[in-house]
ChimeraX commands (.cxc) that place a marker at each C-alpha (Angstrom):
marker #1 position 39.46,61.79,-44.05 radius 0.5
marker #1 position 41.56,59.81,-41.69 radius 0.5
marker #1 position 40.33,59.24,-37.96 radius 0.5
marker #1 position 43.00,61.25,-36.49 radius 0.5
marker #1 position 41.85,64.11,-38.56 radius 0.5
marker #1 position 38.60,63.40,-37.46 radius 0.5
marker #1 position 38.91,63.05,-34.29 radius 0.5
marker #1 position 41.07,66.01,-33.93 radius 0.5
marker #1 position 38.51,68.54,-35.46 radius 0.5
marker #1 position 35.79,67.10,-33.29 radius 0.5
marker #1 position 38.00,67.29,-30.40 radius 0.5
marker #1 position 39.11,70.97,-30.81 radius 0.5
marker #1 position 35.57,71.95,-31.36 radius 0.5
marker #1 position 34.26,70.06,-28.47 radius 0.5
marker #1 position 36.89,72.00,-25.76 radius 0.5
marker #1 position 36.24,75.60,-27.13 radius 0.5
marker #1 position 32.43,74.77,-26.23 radius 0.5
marker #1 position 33.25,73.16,-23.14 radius 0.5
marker #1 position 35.39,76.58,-22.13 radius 0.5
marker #1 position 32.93,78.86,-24.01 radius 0.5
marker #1 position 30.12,77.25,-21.73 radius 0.5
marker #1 position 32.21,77.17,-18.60 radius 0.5
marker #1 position 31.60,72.72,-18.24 radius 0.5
marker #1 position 35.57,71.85,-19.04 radius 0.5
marker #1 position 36.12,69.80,-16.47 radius 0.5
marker #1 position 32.70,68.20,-16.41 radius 0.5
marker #1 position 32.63,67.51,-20.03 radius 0.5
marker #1 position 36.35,66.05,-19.07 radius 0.5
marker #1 position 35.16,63.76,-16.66 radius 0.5
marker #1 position 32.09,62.77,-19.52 radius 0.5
marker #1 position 35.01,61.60,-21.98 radius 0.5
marker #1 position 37.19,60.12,-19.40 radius 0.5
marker #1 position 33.68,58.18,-18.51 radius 0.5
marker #1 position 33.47,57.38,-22.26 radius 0.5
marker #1 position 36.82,56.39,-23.12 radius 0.5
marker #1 position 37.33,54.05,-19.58 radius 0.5
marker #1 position 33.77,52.40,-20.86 radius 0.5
marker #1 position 34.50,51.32,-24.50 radius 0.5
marker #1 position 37.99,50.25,-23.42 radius 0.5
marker #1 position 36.12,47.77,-20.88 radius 0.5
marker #1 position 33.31,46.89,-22.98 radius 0.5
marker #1 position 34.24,45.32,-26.66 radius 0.5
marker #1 position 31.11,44.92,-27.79 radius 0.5
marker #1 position 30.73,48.79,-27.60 radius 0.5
marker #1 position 33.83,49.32,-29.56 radius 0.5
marker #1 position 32.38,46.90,-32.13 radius 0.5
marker #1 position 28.56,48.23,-32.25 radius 0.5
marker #1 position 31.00,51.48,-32.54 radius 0.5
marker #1 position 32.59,50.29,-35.83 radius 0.5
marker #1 position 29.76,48.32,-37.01 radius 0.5
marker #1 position 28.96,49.91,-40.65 radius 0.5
marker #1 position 25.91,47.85,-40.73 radius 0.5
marker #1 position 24.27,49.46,-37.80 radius 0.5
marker #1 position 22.33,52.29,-38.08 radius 0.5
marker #1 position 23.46,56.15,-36.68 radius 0.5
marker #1 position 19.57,56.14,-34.91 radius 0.5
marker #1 position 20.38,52.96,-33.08 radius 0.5
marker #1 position 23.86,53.49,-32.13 radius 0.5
marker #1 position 23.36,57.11,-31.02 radius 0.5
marker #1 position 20.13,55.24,-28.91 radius 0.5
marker #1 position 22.41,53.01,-27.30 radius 0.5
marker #1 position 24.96,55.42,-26.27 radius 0.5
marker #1 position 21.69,57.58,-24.95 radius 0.5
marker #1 position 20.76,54.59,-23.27 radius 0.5
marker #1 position 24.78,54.03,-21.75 radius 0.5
marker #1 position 25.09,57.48,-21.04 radius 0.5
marker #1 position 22.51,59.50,-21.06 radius 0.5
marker #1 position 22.21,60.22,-17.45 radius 0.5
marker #1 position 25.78,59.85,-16.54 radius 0.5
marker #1 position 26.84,62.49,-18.62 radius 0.5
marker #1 position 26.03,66.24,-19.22 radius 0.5
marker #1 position 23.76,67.67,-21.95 radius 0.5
marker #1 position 26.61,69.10,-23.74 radius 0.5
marker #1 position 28.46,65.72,-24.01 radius 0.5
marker #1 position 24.52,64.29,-24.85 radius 0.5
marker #1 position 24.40,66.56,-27.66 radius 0.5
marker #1 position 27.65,66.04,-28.96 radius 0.5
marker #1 position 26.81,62.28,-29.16 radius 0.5
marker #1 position 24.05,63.04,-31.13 radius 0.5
marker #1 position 25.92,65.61,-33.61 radius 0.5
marker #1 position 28.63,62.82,-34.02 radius 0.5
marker #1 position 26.10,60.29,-34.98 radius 0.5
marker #1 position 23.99,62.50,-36.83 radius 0.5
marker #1 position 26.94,62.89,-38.80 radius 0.5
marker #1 position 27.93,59.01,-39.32 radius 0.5
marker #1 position 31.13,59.08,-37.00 radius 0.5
marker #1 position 30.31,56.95,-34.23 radius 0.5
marker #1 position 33.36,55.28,-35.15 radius 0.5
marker #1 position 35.58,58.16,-34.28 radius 0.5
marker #1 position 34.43,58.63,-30.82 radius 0.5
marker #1 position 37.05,56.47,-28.93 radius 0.5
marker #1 position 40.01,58.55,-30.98 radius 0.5
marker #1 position 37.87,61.73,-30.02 radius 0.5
marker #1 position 38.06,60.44,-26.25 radius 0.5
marker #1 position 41.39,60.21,-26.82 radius 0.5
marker #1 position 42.22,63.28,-28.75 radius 0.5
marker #1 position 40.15,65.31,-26.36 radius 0.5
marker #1 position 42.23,64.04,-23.83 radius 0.5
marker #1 position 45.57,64.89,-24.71 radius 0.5
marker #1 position 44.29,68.39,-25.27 radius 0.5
marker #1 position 42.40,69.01,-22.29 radius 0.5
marker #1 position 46.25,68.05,-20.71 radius 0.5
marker #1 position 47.85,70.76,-22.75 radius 0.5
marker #1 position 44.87,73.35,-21.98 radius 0.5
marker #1 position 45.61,72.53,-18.45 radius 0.5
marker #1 position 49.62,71.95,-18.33 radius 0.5
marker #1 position 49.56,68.39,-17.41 radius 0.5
marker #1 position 52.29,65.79,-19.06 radius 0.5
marker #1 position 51.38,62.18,-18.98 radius 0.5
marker #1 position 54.01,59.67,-18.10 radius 0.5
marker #1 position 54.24,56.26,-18.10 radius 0.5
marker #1 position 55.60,53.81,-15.53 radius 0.5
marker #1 position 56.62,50.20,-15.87 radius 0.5
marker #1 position 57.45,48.26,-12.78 radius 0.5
marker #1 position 57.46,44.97,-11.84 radius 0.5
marker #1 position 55.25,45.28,-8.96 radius 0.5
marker #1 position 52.06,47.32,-8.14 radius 0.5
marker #1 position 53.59,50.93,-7.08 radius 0.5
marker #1 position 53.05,52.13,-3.22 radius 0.5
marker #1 position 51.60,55.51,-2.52 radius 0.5
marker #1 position 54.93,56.70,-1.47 radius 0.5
marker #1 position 56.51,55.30,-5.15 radius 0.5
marker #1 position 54.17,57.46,-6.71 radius 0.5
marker #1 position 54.97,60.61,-5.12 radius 0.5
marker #1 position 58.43,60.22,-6.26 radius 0.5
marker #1 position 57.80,59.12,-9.68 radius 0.5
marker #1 position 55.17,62.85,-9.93 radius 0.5
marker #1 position 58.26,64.38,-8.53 radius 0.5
marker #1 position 60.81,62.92,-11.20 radius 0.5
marker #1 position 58.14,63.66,-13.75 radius 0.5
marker #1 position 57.56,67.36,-12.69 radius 0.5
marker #1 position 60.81,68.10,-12.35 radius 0.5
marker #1 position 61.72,66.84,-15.74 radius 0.5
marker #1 position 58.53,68.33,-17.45 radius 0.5
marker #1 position 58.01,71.78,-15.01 radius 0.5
marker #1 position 54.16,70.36,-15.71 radius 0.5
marker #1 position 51.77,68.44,-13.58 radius 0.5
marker #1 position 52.15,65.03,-13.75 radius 0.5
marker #1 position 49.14,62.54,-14.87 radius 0.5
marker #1 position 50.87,59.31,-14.34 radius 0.5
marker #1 position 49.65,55.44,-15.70 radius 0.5
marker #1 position 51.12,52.55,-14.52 radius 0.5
marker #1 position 51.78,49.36,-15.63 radius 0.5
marker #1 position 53.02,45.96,-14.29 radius 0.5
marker #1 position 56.06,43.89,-16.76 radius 0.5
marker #1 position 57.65,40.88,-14.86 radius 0.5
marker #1 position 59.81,40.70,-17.78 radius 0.5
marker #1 position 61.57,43.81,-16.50 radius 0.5
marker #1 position 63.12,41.39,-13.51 radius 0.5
marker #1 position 63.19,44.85,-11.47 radius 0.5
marker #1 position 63.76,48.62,-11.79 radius 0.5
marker #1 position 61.70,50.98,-13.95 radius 0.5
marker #1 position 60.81,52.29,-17.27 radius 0.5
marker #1 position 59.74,55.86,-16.96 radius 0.5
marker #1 position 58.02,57.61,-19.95 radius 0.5
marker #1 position 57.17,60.92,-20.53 radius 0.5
marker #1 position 56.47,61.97,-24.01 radius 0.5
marker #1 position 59.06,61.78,-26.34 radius 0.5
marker #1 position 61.67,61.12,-22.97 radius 0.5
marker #1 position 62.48,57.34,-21.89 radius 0.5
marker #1 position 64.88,56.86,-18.62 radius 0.5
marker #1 position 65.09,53.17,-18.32 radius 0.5
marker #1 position 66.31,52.13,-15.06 radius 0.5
marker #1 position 65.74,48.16,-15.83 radius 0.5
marker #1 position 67.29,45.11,-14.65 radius 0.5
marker #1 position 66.42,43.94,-18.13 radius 0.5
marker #1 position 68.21,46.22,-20.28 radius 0.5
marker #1 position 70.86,46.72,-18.06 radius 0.5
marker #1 position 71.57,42.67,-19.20 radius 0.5
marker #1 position 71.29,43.72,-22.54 radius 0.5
marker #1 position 73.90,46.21,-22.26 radius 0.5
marker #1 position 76.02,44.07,-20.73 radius 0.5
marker #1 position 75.63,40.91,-23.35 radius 0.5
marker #1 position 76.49,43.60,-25.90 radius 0.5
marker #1 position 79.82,44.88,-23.76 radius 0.5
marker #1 position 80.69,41.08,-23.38 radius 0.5
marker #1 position 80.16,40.47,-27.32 radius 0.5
marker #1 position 83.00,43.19,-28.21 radius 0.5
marker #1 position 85.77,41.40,-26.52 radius 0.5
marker #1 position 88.68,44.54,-27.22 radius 0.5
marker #1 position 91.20,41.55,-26.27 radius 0.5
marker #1 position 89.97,39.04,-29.37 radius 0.5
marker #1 position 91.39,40.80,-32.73 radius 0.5
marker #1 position 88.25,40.95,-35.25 radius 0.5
marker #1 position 89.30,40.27,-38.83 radius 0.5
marker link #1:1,2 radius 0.2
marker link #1:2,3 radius 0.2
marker link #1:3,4 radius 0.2
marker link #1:4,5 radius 0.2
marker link #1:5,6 radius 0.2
marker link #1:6,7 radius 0.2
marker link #1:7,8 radius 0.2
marker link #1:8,9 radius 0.2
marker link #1:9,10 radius 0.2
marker link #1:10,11 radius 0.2
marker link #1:11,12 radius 0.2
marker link #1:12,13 radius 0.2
marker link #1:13,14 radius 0.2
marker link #1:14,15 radius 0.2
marker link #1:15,16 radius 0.2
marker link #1:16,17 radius 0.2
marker link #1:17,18 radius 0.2
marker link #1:18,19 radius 0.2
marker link #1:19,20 radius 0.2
marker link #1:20,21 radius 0.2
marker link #1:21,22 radius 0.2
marker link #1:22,23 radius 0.2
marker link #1:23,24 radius 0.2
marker link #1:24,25 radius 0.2
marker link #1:25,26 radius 0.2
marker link #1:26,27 radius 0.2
marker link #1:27,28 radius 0.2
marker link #1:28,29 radius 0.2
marker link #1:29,30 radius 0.2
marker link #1:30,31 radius 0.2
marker link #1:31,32 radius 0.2
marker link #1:32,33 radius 0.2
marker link #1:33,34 radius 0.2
marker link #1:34,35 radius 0.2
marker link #1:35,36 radius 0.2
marker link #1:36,37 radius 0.2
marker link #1:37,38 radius 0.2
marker link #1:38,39 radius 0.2
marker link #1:39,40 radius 0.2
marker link #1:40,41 radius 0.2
marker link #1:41,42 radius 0.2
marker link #1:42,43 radius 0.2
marker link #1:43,44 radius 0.2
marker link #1:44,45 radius 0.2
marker link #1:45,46 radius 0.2
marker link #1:46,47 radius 0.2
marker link #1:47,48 radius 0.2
marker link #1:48,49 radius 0.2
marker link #1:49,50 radius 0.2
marker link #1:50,51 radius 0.2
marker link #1:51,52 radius 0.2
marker link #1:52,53 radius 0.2
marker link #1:53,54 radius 0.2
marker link #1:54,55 radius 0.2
marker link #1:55,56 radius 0.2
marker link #1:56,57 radius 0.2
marker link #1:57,58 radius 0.2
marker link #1:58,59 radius 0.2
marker link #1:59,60 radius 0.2
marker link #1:60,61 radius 0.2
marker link #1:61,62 radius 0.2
marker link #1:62,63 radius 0.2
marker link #1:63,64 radius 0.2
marker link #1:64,65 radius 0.2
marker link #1:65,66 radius 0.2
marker link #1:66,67 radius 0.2
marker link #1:67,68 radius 0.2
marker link #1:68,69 radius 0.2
marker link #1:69,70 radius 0.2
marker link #1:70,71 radius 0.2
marker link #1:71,72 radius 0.2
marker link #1:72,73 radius 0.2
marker link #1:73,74 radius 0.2
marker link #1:74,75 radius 0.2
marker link #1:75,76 radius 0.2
marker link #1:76,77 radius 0.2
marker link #1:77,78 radius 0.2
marker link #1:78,79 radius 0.2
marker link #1:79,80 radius 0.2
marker link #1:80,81 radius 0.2
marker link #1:81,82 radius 0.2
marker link #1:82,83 radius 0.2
marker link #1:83,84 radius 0.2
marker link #1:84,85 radius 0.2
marker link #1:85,86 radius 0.2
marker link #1:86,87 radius 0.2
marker link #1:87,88 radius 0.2
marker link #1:88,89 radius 0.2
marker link #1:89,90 radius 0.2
marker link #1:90,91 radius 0.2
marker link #1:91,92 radius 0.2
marker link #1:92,93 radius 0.2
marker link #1:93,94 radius 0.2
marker link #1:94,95 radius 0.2
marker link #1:95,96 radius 0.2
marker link #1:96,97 radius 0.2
marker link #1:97,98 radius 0.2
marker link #1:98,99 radius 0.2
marker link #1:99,100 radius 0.2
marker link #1:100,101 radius 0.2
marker link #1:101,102 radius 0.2
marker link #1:102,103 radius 0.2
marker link #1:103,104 radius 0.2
marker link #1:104,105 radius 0.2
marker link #1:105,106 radius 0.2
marker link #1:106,107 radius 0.2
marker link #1:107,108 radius 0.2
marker link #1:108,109 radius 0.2
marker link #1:109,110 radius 0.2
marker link #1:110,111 radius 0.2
marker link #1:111,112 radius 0.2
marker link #1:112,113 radius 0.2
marker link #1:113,114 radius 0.2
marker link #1:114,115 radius 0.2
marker link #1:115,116 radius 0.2
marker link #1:116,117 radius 0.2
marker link #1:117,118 radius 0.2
marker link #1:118,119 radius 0.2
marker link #1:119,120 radius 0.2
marker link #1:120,121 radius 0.2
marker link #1:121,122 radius 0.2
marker link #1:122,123 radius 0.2
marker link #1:123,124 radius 0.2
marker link #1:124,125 radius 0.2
marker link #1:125,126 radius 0.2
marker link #1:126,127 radius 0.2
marker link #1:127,128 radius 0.2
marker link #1:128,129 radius 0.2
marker link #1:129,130 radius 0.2
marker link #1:130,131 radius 0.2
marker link #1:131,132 radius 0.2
marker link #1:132,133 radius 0.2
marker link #1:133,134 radius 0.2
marker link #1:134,135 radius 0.2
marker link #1:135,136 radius 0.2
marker link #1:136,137 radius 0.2
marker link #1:137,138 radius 0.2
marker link #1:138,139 radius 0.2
marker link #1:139,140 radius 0.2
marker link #1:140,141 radius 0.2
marker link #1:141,142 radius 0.2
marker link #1:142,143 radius 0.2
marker link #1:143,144 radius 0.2
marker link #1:144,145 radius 0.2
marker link #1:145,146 radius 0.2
marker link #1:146,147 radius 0.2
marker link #1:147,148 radius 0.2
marker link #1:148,149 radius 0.2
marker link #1:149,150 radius 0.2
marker link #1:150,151 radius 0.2
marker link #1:151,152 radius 0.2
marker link #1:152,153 radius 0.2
marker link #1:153,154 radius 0.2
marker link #1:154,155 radius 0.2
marker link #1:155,156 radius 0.2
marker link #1:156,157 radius 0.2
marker link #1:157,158 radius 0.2
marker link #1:158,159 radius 0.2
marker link #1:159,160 radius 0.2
marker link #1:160,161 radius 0.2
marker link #1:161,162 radius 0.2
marker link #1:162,163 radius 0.2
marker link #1:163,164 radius 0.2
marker link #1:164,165 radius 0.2
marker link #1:165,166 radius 0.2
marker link #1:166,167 radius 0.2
marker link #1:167,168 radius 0.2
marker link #1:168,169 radius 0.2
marker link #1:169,170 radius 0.2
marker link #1:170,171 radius 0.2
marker link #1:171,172 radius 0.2
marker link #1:172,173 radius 0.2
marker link #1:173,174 radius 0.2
marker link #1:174,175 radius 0.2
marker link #1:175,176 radius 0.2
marker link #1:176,177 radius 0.2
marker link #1:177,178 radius 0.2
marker link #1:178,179 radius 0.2
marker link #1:179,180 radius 0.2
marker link #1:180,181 radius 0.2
marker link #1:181,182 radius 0.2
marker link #1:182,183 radius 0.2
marker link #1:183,184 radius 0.2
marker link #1:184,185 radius 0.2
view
């Protein structure tokens, strides 16, 4: 079965307990813990994929990572995922997990490219484009591109508004390469 698949099914199983059991957000904050930590730490996304290793000593490592940072539920679910041999899954079920706790709670992510770290005031505006575009509650990630030379690249979902120095060049190159005055053969 493919990870998405995977990580989809443990995902959707894991946020009906969470809302059965009235922990949501805490079991939230657990993955968001998770997900921040592998993405820092290689060697935990490798012990992670590491067929060689054994389920008892990965699921002991994450116990020993974890196991008093997060809540039992989130403990236990470790221990049914490695029980099960899908340790490797668990960043995409971070993920996955996620993106559905957003939907379960009407929150869009968007995306932001600037050239420069954004100011508090920036941000506000950005949620405000975002929410206004979306009628959701904006979750918004930022990154830095130099290459832009200024503006913005706003993302959210499927939606692109690219406000860039950058492309506007490239829009104009490709003006300036149909000359309407030189007859084309």
């Amino acid at each position: 079965m493919s990870e998405i698949r995977v990580a989809s099914r443990y995902a959707k199983s894991l946020i009906e307990l969470a809302k059965e059991k009235g922990v949501l957000e805490e079991v939230h904050n657990d993955m968001q813990l998770f997900s921040q930590t592998v993405e820092s730490n290689r060697d935990l996304y490798l012990m992670l994929k590491n067929p060689i290793m054994g389920n008892d000593k990965k699921y002991a490592v994450l116990k020993a990572i974890f196991g008093d940072k997060v809540t039992e539920m989130t403990n236990a679910f470790f221990k049914i995922v490695s029980r099960k041999n899908r340790e490797e899954n668990l960043p995409a079920v971070a993920k996955e997990f996620h993106a559905r706790y957003n939907i379960e709670k009407g929150i869009v992510a968007a995306e932001v490219t600037t050239t420069f770290p954004l100011t508090d005031e920036m941000r506000k505006e950005f949620r405000a484009i975002v929410e206004k575009i979306s009628g959701k509650k904006a979750e918004l990630s930022e990154k830095v591109d130099k290459s832009l030379i200024g503006g913005y690249v706003l993302k959210v979902g499927d939606r692109q508004i690219d406000e860039s120095i950058q492309s506007r060049l490239v829009d104009l190159k490709s003006k300036f390469s149909h000359n309407p005055y030189i007859k084309e053969f």
